[in-house]
C-alpha positions as CSV (number, residue, x, y, z in Angstrom):
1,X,15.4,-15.1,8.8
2,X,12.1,-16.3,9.2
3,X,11.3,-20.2,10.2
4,X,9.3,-20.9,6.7
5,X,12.8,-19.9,5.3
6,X,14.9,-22.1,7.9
7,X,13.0,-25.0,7.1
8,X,13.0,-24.5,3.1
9,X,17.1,-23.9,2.9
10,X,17.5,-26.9,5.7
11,X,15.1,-29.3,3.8
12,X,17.1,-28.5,0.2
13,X,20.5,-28.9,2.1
14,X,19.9,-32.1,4.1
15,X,18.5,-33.1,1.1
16,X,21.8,-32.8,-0.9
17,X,23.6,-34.4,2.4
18,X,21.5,-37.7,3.0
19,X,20.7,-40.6,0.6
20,X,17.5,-40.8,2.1
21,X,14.5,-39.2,1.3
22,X,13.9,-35.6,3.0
23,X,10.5,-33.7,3.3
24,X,9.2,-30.4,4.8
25,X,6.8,-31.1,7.8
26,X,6.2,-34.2,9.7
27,X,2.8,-36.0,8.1
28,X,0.2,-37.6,9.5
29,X,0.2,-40.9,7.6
30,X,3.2,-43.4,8.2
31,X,6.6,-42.8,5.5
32,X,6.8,-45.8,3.0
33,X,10.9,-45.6,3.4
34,X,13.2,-43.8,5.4
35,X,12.4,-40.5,5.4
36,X,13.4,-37.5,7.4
37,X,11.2,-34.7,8.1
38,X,12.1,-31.3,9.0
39,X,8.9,-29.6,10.8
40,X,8.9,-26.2,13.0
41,X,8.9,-26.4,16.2
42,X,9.3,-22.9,18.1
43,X,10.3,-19.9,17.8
44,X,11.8,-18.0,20.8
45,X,10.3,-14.7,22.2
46,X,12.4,-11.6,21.4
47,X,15.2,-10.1,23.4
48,X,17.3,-7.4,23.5
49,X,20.9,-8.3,22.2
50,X,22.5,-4.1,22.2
51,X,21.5,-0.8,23.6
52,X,18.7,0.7,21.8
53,X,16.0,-1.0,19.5
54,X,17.8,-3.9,18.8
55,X,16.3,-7.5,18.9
56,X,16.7,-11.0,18.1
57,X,14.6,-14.5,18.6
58,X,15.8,-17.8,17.9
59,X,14.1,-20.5,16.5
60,X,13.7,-24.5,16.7
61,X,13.2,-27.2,14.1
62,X,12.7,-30.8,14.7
63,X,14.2,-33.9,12.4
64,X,11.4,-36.3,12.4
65,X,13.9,-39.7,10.9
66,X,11.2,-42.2,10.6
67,X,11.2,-45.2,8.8
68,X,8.5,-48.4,8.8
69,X,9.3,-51.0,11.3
70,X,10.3,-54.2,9.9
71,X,12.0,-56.0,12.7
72,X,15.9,-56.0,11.5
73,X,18.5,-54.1,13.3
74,X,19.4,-53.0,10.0
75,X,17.3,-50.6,10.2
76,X,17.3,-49.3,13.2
77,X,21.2,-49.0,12.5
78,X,20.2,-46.9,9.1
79,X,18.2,-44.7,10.7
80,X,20.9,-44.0,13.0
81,X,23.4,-43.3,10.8
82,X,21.1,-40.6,9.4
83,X,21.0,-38.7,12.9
84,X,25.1,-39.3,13.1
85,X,25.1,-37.7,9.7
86,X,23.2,-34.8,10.9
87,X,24.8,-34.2,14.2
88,X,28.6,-34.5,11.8
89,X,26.7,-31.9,9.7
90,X,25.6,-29.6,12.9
91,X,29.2,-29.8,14.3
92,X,31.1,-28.0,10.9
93,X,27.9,-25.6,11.2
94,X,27.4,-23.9,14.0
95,X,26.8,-20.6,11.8
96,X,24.2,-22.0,9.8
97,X,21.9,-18.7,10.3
98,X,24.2,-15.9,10.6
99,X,24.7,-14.2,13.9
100,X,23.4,-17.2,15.8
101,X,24.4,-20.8,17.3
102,X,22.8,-24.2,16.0
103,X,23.5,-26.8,18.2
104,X,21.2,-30.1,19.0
105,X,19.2,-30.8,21.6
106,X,17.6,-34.4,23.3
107,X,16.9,-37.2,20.8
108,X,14.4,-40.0,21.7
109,X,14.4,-42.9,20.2
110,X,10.5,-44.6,20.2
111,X,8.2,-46.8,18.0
112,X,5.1,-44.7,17.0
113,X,1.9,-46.1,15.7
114,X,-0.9,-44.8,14.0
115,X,-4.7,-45.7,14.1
116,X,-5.0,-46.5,10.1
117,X,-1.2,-47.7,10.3
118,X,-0.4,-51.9,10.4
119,X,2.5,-51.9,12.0
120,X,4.4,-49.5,13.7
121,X,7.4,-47.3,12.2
122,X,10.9,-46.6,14.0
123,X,11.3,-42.8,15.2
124,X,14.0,-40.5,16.1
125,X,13.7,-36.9,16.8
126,X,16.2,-34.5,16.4
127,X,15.6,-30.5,18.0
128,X,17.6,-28.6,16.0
129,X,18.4,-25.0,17.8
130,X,19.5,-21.8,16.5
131,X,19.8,-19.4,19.4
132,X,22.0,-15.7,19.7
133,X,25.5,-16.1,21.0
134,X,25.7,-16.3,25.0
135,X,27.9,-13.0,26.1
136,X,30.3,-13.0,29.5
């Protein structure tokens, strides 16, 4: 697996799981709607995982679920539905990649603004991991 392949297959199935609208990396000028954006984030160094020449990495991919700020808890409460969705999704599979563990890591919630930007938009961001199987 490589991550431009990770983030292609999870942009196409997130895609088929939200109603929102879902888009490979994380731009620079603010989304018009909802919008989730899956954007590398890391890729782990490679270890041994047998005896011999045998190796594996793991990698990292951050949700970006942004949406315009309009002052309703509405949306605030839609944007959190979409990570809810997500984490649902990342519970039934762990297996995603073969031969590894997804699992999700820290989400902050913040307002972001940009310079060219009016107003600000409503951010969440979700670390998606995929890291080898702990042994012992």
């Amino acid at each position: 697996m490589t991550m431009g392949t990770l983030v292609t297959n999870l942009t196409a199935d997130l895609r088929a799981l939200l109603s929102c609208r879902v888009e490979k990396y994380w731009r620079l000028e603010p989304p018009t709607a909802l919008t989730v954006f899956v954007h590398p984030n890391n890729e782990a160094a490679e270890t041994d995982i047998a005896i011999g020449n045998d190796f594996g990495t793991g990698w990292e991919v951050t949700l970006y679920c942004e949406t315009p700020w309009d002052d309703r808890a509405a949306t605030a409460d839609a944007t959190q539905a979409v990570v809810d969705a997500v984490r649902g999704w990342v519970n039934s599979n762990r297996e995603y990649v073969p031969g590894y563990v997804q699992t999700c890591g820290l989400a902050p919630y913040a307002f972001v603004s940009r310079p060219a930007a009016g107003r600000p938009t409503y951010l969440i961001t979700l670390p998606l991991r995929f890291e080898l199987p702990r042994s012992g």
